[in-house]
C-alpha positions in Angstrom: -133.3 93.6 69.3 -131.8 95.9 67.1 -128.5 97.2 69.4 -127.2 93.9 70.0 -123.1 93.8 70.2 -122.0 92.5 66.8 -118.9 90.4 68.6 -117.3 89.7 71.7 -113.9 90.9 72.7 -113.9 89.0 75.5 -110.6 87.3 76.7 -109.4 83.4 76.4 -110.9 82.6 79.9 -114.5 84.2 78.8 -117.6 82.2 78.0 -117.3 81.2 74.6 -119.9 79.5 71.7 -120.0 76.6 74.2 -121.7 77.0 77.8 -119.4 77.9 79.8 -118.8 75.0 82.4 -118.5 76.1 85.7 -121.3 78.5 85.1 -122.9 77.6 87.7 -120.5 77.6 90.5 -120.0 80.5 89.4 -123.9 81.9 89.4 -123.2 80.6 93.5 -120.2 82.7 93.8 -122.1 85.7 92.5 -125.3 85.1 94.2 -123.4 85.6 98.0 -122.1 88.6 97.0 -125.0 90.6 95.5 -126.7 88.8 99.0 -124.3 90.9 101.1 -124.5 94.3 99.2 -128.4 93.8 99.4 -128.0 93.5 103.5 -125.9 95.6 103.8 -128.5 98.4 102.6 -130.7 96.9 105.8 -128.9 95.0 108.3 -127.5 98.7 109.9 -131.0 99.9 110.3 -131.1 97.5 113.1 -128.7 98.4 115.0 -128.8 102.1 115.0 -129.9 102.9 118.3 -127.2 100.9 119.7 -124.5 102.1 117.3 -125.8 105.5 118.0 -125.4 105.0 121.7 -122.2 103.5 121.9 -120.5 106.2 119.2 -122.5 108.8 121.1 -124.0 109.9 117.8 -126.5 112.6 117.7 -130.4 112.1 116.5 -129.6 115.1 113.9 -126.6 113.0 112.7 -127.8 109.5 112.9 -129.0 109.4 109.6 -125.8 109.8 108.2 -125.0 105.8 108.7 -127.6 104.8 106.0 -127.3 108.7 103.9 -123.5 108.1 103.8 -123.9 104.2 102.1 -126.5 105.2 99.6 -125.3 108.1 98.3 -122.3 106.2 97.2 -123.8 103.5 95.8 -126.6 105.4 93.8 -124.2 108.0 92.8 -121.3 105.4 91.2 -123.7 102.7 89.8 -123.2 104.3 86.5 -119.9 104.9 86.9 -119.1 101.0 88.4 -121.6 99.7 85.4 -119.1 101.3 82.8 -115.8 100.4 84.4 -117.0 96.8 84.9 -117.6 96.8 81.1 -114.5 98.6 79.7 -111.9 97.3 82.7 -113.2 93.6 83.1 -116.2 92.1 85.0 -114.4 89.8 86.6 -111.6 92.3 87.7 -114.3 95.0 88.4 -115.9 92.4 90.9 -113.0 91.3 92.6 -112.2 94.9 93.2 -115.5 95.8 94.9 -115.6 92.9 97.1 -111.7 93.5 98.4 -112.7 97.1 98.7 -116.4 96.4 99.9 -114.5 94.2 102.8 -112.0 96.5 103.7 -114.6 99.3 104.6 -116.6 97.2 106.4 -113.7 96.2 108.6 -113.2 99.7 109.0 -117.2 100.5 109.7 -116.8 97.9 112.7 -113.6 99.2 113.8 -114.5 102.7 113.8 -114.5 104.9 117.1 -116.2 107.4 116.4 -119.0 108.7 114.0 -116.6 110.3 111.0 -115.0 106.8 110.8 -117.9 105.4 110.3 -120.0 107.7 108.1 -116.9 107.6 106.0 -116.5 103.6 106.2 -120.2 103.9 104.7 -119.3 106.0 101.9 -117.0 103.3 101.0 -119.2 100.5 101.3 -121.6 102.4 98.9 -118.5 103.2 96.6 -117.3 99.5 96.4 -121.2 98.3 96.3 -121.3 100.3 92.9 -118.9 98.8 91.7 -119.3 95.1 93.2 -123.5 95.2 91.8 -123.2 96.1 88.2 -120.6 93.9 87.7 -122.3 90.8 89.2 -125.6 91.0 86.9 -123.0 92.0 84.2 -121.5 88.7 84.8 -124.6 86.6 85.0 -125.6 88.0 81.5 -122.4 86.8 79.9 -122.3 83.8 81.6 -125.9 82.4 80.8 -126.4 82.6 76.8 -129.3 80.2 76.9 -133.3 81.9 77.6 -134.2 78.9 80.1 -130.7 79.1 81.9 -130.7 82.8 82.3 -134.5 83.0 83.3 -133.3 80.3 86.2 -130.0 82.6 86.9 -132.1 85.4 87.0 -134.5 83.9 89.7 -131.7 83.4 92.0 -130.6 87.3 91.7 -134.3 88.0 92.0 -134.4 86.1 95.1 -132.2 87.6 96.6 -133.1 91.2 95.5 -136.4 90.5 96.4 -136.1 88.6 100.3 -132.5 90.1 101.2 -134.1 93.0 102.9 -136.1 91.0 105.3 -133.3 88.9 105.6 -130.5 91.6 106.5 -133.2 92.9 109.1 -133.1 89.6 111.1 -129.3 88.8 110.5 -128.6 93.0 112.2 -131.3 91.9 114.6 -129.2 88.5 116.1 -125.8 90.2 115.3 -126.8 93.0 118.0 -128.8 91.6 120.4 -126.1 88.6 121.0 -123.2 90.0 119.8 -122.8 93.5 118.9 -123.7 96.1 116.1 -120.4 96.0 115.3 -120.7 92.2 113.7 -123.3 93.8 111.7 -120.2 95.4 109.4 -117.5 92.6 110.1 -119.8 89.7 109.2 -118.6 90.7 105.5 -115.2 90.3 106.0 -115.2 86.6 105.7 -118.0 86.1 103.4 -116.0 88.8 100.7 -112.6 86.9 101.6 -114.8 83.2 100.8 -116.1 84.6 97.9 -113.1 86.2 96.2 -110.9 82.9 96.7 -113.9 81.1 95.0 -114.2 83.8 92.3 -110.7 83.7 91.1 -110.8 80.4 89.4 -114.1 80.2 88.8 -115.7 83.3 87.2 -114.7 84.1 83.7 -113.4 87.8 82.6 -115.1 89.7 80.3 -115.0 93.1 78.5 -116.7 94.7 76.4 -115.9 94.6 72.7 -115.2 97.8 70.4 -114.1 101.5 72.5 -113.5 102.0 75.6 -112.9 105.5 76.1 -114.3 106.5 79.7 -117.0 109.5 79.1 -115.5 111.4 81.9 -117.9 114.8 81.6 -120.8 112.3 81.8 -119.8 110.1 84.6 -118.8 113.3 86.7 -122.5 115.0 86.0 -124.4 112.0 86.0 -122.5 110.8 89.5 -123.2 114.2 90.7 -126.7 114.4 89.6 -128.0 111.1 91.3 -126.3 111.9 94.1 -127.7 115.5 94.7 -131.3 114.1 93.9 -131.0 111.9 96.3 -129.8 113.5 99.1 -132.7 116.1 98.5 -135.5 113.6 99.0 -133.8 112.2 102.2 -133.3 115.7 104.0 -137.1 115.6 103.5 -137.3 112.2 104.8 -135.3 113.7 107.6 -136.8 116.7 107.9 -140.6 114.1 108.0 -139.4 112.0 110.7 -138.2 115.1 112.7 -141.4 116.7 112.5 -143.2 112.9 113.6 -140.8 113.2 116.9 -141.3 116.8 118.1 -145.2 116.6 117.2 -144.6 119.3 114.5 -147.2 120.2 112.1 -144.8 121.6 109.2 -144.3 120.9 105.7 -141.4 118.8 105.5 -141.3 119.8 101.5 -141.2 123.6 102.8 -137.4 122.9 103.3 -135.4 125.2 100.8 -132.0 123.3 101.3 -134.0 119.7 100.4 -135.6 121.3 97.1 -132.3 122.7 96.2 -130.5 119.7 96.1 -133.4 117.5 94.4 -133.4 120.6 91.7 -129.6 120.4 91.2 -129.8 117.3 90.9 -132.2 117.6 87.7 -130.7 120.3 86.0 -127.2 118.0 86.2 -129.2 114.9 85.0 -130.8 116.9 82.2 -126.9 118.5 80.9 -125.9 114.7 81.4 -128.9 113.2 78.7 -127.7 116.4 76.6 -124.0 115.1 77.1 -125.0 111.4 76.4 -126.6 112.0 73.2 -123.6 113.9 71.6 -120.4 112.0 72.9 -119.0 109.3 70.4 -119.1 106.2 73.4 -121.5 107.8 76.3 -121.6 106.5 79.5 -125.0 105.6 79.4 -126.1 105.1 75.5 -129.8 106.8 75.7 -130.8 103.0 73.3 -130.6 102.0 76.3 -133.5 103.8 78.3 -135.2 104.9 75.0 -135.9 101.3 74.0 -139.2 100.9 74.8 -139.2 97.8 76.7 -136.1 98.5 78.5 -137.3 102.0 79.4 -140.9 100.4 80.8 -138.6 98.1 83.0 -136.3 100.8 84.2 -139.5 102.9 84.9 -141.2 99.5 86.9 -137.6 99.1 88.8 -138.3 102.9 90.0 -141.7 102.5 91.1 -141.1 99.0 92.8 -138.0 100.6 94.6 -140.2 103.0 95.8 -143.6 101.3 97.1 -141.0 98.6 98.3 -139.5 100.9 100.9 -142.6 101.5 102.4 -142.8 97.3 103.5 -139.8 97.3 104.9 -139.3 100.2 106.8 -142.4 100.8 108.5 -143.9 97.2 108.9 -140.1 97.1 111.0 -141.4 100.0 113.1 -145.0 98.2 113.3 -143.7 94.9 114.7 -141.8 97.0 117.0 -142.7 100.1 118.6 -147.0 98.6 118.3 -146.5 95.3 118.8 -143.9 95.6 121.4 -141.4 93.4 119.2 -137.8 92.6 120.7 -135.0 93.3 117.1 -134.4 89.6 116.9 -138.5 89.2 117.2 -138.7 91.5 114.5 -136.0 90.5 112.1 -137.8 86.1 112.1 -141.8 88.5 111.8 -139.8 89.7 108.4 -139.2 86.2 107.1 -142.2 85.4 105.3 -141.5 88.2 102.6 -138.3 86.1 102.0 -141.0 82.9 102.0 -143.1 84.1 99.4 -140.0 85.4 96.8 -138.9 82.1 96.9 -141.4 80.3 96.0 -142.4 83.1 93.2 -139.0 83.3 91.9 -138.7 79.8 91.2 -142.4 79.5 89.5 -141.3 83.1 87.7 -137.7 80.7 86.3 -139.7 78.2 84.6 -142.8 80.7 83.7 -140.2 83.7 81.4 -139.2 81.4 78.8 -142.7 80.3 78.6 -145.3 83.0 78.5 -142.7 86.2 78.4 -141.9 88.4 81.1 -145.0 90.9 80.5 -147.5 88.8 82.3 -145.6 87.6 85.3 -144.2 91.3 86.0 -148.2 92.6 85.5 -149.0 89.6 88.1 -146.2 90.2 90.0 -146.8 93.9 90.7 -150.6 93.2 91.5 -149.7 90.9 94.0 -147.2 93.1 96.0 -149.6 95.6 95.9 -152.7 93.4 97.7 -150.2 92.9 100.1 -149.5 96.0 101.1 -152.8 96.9 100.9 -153.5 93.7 103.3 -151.1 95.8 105.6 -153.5 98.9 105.5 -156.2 97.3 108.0 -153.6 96.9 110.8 -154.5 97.6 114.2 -152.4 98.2 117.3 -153.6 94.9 118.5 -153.7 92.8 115.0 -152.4 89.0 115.4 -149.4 88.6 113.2 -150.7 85.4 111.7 -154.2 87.1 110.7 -152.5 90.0 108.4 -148.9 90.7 108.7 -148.3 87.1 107.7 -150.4 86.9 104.6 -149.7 90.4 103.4 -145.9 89.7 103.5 -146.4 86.2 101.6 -148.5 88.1 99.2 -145.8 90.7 98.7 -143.0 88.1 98.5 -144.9 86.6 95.8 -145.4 89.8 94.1 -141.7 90.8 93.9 -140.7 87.3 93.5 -142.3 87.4 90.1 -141.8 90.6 89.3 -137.9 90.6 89.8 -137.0 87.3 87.7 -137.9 88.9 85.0 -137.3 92.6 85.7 -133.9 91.6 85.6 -134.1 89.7 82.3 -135.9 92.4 80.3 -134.0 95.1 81.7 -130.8 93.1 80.0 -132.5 91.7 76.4 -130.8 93.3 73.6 -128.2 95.5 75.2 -125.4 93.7 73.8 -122.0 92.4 75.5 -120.9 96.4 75.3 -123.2 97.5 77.5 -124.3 95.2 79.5 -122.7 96.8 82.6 -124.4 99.6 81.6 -127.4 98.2 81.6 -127.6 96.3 84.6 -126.5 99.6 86.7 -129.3 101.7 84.8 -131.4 98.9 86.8 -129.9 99.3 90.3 -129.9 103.1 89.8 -133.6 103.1 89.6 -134.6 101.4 92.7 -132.4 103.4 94.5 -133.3 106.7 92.9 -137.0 104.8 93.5 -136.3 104.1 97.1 -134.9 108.0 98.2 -138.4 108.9 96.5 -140.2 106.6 98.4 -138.9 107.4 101.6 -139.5 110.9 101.2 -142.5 110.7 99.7 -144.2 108.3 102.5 -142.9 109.1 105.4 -144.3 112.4 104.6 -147.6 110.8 103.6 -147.0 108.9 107.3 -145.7 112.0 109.5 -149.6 113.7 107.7 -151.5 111.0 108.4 -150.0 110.8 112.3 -150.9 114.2 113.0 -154.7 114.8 111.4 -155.4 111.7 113.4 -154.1 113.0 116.7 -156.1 116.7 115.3 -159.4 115.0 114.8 -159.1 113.1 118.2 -158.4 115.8 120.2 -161.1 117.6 118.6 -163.3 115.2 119.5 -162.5 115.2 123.3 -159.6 112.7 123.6 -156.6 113.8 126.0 -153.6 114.5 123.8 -151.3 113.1 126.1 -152.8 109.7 126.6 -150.5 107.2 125.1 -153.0 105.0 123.3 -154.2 107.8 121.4 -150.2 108.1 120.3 -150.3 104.5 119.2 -153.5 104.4 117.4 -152.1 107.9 115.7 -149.1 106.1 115.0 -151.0 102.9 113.0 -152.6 105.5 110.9 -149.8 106.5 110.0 -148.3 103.3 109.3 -151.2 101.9 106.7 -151.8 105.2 105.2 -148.3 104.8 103.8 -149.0 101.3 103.1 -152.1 102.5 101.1 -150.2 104.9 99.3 -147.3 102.5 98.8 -149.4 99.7 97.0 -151.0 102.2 94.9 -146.5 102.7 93.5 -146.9 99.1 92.9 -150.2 99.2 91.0 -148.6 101.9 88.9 -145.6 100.0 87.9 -148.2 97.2 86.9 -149.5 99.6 84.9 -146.5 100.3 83.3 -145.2 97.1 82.6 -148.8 96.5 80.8 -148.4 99.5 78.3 -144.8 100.1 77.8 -143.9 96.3 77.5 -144.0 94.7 74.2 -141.8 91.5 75.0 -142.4 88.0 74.3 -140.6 85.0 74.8 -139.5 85.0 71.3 -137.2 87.6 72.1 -135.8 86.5 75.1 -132.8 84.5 73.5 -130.1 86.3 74.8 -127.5 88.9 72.5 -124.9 86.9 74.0 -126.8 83.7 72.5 -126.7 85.7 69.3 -123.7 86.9 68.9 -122.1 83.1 69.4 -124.5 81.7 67.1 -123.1 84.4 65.2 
């Protein structure tokens, strides 16, 4: 790859031509904290209802808990990407965890709702800085293809099944404990983590400048950030409409489209801004490579068709099926089963065949099961289709996030890797705000031609099965729609990707050999 760094400034304690020994322990250290930034973005969701009854937090409001965190986080990922690179990984990491600990003691201390909206922002804030640096790490750590592709398969792992995992862990933590273990629970694992980090994860900087691009950072931060607010007041505005039986448009909402226009205008002056400063905060090689720019472009679409698994097979399992939080959270598990199993396959597969065909396979797969999701009923046995579907999709992201991950990092040289692995976490979460908007709206449409047309046909609006069976329509329409995102980013990764295995030896690999 042509923008491959041409040394490394990295200090005595960094990786050097030799392996670096305790890479491994290291990958471990890692590995539990991008685990708890992942469930932290699902273990809340949970436990709202009874954080919002104990804090006495309003429906209008309630949002706020999961708006607050991932504005942050998508906001900073640039930001944190750069300031891991130019201030030190390591340092960079240790930082977020302290920082990402600290908030969360002060999310399940809080005693009312501004505490803890602004605990949230924190979390998000410290999460951009704790996520960039990890993958940073992981590239400068594991120089050779077959390592990294098995590195790699652990972070895709976790990206993959630490949703379904966070929803069981907030589903035990409040029914036999209380919501509040749901933010503590990090305290321990950030405090185990950092002690373990400290003399086993090298530091590492980038070499050449490392002037901060100040006027980028501040539009690009603002930019993300507006977007994404925009596409969850419609979200909002969606499920509102769902509650009070509403027939509006939740895209007629002037406030929403201001915010998601904003938010383009200030990501357009930021690409301007990019292309004319000496060391940008995101170089535009970067995205305009055309493999990396087909895997930042999959990472969006699979951020988006992905929230529509998660969030409403969660309401499936429990407001059809009748399933208690803790019921809900073990139903999620066999998502977690299937990226396993991929993600190991996908670890030996990369340095084999390339990453084009497993992320083509991968996306195909996570699509057929959501699509398995789309013939739910409201009296469907688990084990007939929720079960395979989630194994199927598990699969799916299992092999498309091994090496998602990889490609997304080939060729961006030790100066940019943080860069580069926050361009990747910024497109699933600018992926996921779309996808939330976009199907819960598909959902909240679905919910009320169904309960139109029944009417219509003589059925008595206020009989609750009619609600229910409304309600499933809802459910695998956006399922429907949400496999079709997947499908699209298989598409992608068929066109845009070029990649073989022959150029997956890593820059860092290069620049020792060097």
């Amino acid at each position: 790859m042509s923008d491959t760094a041409p040394t490394s400034a990295a200090g005595d304690t960094s990786p050097g031509a030799e392996p670096y020994p305790k890479r491994w322990l290291a990958l471990a250290v890692i590995a539990v904290t991008v685990l708890m930034v992942i469930l932290d973005a699902t273990i809340v969701n949970i436990a709202l209802p009874a954080v919002s009854t104990d804090l006495d937090i309003s429906p209008a409001t309630q949002q706020w808990i999961v708006t607050a965190y991932t504005l942050t986080f998508g906001g900073l990922l640039l930001l944190g990407g750069r300031i891991a690179d130019f201030w030190g990984r390591k340092r960079t990491y240790l930082v977020g965890a302290a920082g990402f600990a600290v908030a969360s003691a002060l999310g399940g201390f809080a005693p009312n709702e501004e505490l803890l909206f602004a605990a949230r922002a924190l979390q998000g804030a410290f999460g951009a800085l704790l996520a960039p640096a990890s993958l940073a790490l992981l590239t400068v750590l594991f120089t050779d293809a077959k390592e990294r592709a098995k590195a790699f398969a652990v972070y895709g792992a976790i990206a993959g099944g630490g949703s379904a995992v966070g929803l069981l862990l907030g589903g035990v933590l409040t029914e036999y404990a209380d919501w509040r273990w749901c933010f503590w629970v990090n305290v321990p694992v950030a405090i185990i983590a950092i002690v373990a980090a400290i003399p086993t994860v090298p530091e590492s900087k980038a070499p050449g400048d490392s002037t901060y691009d100040i006027p980028g950072a501040v539009l690009v931060t603002l930019g993300i950030a507006s977007f994404v607010y925009g596409f969850t007041r419609v979200a909002e505005a969606s499920q509102d409409n769902a509650a009070e039986g509403s027939t509006d448009n939740a895209w007629a909402n002037g406030p929403a489209l201001a915010f998601i226009a904003v938010g383009l205008v200030l990501v357009a002056l930021f690409v301007v801004v990019e292309l004319r400063t000496r060391n940008p905060l995101l170089p535009m090689r970067l995205v305009l490579d055309r493999n990396r720019g087909g895997a930042y472009l999959t990472s969006t679409l699979v951020g988006a068709g992905l929230i529509g698994a998660f969030f409403f097979l969660s309401l499936y399992f429990q407001q059809v099926l009748g399933y208690e939080p803790v019921e809900a959270g073990f139903a999620s598990l066999p998502v977690t089963l299937g990226v396993l199993i991929a993600a190991g396959s996908a670890s030996v597969l990369v340095p084999r065949i390339g990453p084009k065909p497993l992320m083509v396979l991968g996306g195909l797969l996570a699509a057929a099961g959501l699509f398995t999701f789309s013939f739910l009923g409201t009296d469907s046995s688990f084990w007939t289709l929720a079960f395979p579907g989630q194994v199927l999709l598990g699969l799916g992201l299992g092999f498309t996030f091994v090496p998602l991950s990889n490609l997304a990092l080939i060729g961006a040289g030790e100066h940019d890797a943080g860069a580069a692995s926050a361009m990747l976490n910024a497109t699933q979460q600018v992926g996921a705000s779309i996808g939330t908007a976009l199907l819960a709206t598909i959902s909240v449409g679905a919910i009320t031609s169904t309960i139109t047309e029944r009417v219509a046909e003589g059925a008595d609006p206020a009989d609750p099965a009619l609600a229910l069976a409304a309600q499933v329509e809802g459910y695998t329409t956006a399922f429907t729609w949400a496999a079709g995102l997947l499908v699209l980013g298989a598409i992608v990764s068929a066109v845009l990707i070029k990649a073989t295995k022959d150029d997956l030896p890593t820059d860092a690999a290069m620049v020792h050999a060097g």
